[in-house]
C-alpha positions as CSV (number, residue, x, y, z in Angstrom):
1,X,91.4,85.3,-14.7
2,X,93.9,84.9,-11.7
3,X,92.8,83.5,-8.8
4,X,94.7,84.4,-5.4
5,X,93.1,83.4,-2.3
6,X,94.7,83.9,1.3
7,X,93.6,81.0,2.9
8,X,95.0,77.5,1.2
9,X,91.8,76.1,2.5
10,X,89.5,77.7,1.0
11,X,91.4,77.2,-2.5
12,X,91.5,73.6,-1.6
13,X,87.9,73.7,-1.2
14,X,86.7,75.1,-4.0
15,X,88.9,73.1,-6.1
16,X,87.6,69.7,-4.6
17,X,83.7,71.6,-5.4
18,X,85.0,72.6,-8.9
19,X,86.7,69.0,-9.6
20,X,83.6,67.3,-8.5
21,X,81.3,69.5,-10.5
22,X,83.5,68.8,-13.8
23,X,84.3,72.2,-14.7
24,X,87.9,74.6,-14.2
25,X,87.8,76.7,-10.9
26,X,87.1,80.1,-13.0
27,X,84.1,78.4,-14.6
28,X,82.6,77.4,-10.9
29,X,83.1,80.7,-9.3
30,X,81.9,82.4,-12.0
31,X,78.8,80.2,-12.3
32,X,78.6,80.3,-7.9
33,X,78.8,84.6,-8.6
34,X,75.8,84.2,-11.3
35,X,73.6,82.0,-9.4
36,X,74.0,84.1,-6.5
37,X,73.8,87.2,-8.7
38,X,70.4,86.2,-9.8
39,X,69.0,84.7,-6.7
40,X,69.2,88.3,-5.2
41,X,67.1,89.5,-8.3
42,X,64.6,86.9,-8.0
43,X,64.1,88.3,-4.5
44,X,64.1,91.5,-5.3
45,X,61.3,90.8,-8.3
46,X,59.7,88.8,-5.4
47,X,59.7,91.9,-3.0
48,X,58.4,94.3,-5.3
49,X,55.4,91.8,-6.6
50,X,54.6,91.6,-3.2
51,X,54.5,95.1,-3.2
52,X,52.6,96.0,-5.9
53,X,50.2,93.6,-5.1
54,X,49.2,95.5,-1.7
55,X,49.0,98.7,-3.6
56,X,46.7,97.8,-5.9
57,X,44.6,96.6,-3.0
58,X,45.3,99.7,-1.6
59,X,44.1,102.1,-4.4
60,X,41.1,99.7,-4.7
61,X,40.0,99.9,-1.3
62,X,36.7,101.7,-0.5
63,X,37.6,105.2,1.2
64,X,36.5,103.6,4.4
65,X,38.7,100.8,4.6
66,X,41.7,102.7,3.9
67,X,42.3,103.4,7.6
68,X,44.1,99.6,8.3
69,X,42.9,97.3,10.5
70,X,45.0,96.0,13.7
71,X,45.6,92.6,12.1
72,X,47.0,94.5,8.5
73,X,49.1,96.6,10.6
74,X,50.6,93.6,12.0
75,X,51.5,92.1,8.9
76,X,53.2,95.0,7.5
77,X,55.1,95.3,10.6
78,X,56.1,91.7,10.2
79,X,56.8,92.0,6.3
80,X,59.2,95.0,7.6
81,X,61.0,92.9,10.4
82,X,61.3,90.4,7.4
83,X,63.2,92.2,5.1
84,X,65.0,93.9,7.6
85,X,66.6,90.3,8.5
86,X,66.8,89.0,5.1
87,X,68.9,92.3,4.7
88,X,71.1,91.6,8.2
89,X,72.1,87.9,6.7
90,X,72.7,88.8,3.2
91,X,74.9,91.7,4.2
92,X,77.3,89.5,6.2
């Protein structure tokens, strides 16, 4: 693998990180790429247990409680805004 980076900083950097974990440079970013590879799944597995979770409560819900209350509203809009900024500071 060739590693080029642009800034002599940031090579310095993750040379000192790779040094002090005891493994090559290649080995650390790959492992960095694989941790943060599978972090993102973990919450996306989260996300969607979460999901299914309300709708199964959904489908299970007498016909008269399917019309949602002020308070469940409120939380979905919150689980929305939620997401929405976990999205924002991932994407940067």
């Amino acid at each position: 693998m060739s590693l080029r980076f642009p800034d002599p900083g940031q090579r310095a950097a993750i040379a000192a990180a790779a040094k002090q974990a005891g493994v090559s440079m290649q080995e650390y970013i790959l492992s960095a790429a694989y941790d943060r590879a599978t972090a993102v799944e973990q919450r996306f597995l989260d996300g969607f247990k979460a999901s299914m979770a309300r709708s199964s409560a959904a489908f299970a819900a007498e016909p008269s409680n399917l019309d949602p209350s002020a308070e469940q509203r409120a939380a979905e809009q919150e689980a929305q805004r939620e997401i929405e900024h976990q999205e924002r500071g991932h994407a940067a």
